[in-house]
N, C-alpha and C positions, 0 to 999 in steps of 0.2 A: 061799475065795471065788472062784468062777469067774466070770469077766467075756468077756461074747462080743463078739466086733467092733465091732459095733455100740456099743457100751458103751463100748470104748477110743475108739473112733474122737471119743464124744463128751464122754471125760474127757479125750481129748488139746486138742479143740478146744478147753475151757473152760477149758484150763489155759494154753493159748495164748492165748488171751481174756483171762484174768486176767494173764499177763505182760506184754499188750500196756499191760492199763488201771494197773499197778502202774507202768509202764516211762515211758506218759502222763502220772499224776501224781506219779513222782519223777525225772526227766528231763526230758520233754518240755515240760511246762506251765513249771517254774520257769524253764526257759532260755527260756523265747518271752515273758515276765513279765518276765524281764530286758533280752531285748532290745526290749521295749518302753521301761524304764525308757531303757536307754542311746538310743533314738530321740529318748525325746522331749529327753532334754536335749542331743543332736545339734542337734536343732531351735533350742531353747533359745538356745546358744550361737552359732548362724546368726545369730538375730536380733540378738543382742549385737552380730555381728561385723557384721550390717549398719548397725546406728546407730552403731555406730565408723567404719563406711567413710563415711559422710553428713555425718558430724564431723567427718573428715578434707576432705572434698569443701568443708563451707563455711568452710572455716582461713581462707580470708579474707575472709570476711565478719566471722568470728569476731573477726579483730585489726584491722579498721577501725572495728569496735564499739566494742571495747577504747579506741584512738586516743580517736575521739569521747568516752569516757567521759571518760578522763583527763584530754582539753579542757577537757571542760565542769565536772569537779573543780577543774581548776585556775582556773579562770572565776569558779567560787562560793569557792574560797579567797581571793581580790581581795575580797571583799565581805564577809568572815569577820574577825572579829576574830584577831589573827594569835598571841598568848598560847598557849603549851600547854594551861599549870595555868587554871583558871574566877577562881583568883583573881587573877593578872596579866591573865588577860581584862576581867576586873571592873575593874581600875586603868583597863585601857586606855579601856575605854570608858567611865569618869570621866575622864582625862585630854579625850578627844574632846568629850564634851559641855560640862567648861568650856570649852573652847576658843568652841564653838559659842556658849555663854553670856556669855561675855566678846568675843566680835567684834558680838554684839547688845547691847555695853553695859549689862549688867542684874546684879544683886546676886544672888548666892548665899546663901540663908538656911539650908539644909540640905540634906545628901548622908546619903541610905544605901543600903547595899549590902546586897539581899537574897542569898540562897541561890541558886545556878546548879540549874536544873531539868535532867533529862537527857533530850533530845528523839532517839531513836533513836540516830543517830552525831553529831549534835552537845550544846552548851551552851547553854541560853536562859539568857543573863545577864542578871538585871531592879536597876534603877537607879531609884533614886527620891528626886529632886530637887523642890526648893521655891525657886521665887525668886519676886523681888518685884518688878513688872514694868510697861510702861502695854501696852497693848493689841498697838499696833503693834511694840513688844519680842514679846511674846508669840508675836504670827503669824512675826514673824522667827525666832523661836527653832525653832515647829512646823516650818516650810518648811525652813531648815537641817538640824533631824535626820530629817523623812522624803527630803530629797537628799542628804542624806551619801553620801561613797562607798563607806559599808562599810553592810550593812543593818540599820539601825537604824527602831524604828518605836516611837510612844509607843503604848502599850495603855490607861491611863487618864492622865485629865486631869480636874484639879479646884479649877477657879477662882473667886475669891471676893473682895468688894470688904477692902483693908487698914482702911480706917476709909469710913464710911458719909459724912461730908461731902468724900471728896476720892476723886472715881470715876474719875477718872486710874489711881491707883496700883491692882493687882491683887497679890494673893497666887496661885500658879499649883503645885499639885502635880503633876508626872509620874511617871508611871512607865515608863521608857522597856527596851525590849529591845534587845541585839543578840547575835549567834550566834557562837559558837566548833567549829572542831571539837574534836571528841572523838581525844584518840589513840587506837585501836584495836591499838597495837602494844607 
C-alpha cells in the first residue's frame, strides 16, 4: 500500500488528534474533576473554619449566657421541690401542705398521691387532699399554697356543702401540683 504525503501528513495529524483526545479524557479531564472535588471542599472547610473563628469571637458572650442560665436554674431550683426520687418529692410536698393545712386549723379527711407525670426536665407531682373546712379556712388554705415559696398551684378544686342544714362546714377536694427536677445525670 503506497500512501503519498499528503496522506501521511493526514494520518499523522489524526493520530496526533486522537492522542490529544485519548490523553484529554484519560488524564486531563479526571485530574481537573478532581481538582474540582478538592476546591470545593477547600471551600467547604473555609466556611467551617469561618463559623469556628465567629464562635471563637463571641466566647464571651457565650459564658455570660452560660452564667445567666445557671442563675436563673438555680433561681427555679428555690422554687422546686428539692427530693431527687418523685417519690420523696411527693412526701415533701405532702409534708408542705399539711403544714399549710394545719397552720389554717382545718381537718384532714384524705391524702392521695397520684403518679409523678414527666414534663420535659422536670416532675409534676399531683397531690390530692380533702379536708373539711368553713369557707374562710378554705380561702386561707388557696392563698397559702398559691404563695408558698416553692411553686405549688391547685389545678382542681371541688367543693360541696358536708350536711345541707349546717352551710358553715364545707367538704373541699384539691388537687394540688408542684415540680421537681428531673436528674438528667
Amino acid at each position: 500500500m503506497n500512501t503519498t504525503s499528503r496522506e501521511k501528513i493526514f494520518l499523522y495529524v489524526g493520530g496526533v488528534l486522537f492522542g490529544f483526545a485519548v490523553i484529554y479524557l484519560l488524564i486531563v479531564k479526571p485530574v481537573y474533576r478532581k481538582h474540582l472535588e478538592i476546591q470545593d471542599k477547600i471551600e467547604q472547610k473555609g466556611m467551617l473554619l469561618d463559623r469556628y473563628k465567629a464562635i471563637l469571637k463571641r466566647d464571651d458572650q457565650l459564658k455570660k449566657r452560660v452564667l445567666y442560665i445557671k442563675k436563673e436554674f438555680d433561681k427555679m431550683g428555690k422554687v422546686l421541690l428539692v427530693s431527687a426520687k418523685p417519690s420523696l418529692a411527693a412526701s415533701e410536698l405532702q409534708a408542705i401542705l399539711e403544714g399549710i393545712i394545719k397552720k389554717a386549723r382545718t381537718t384532714i379527711t384524705n391524702i392521695k398521691n397520684s403518679s409523678p407525670v414527666e414534663k420535659e426536665s422536670f416532675y409534676q407531682i399531683p397531690i390530692e387532699i380533702t379536708v373539711e373546712s368553713t369557707l374562710r379556712e378554705l380561702k386561707d388554705i388557696i392563698y397559702e399554697i398559691e404563695n408558698s415559696d416553692k411553686f405549688l398551684f391547685v389545678r382542681d378544686l371541688n367543693i360541696r356543702l358536708v350536711k345541707s342544714g349546717e352551710p358553715e362546714k364545707l367538704k373541699a377536694k384539691f388537687i394540688i401540683d408542684g415540680f421537681a427536677k428531673k436528674n438528667l445525670g
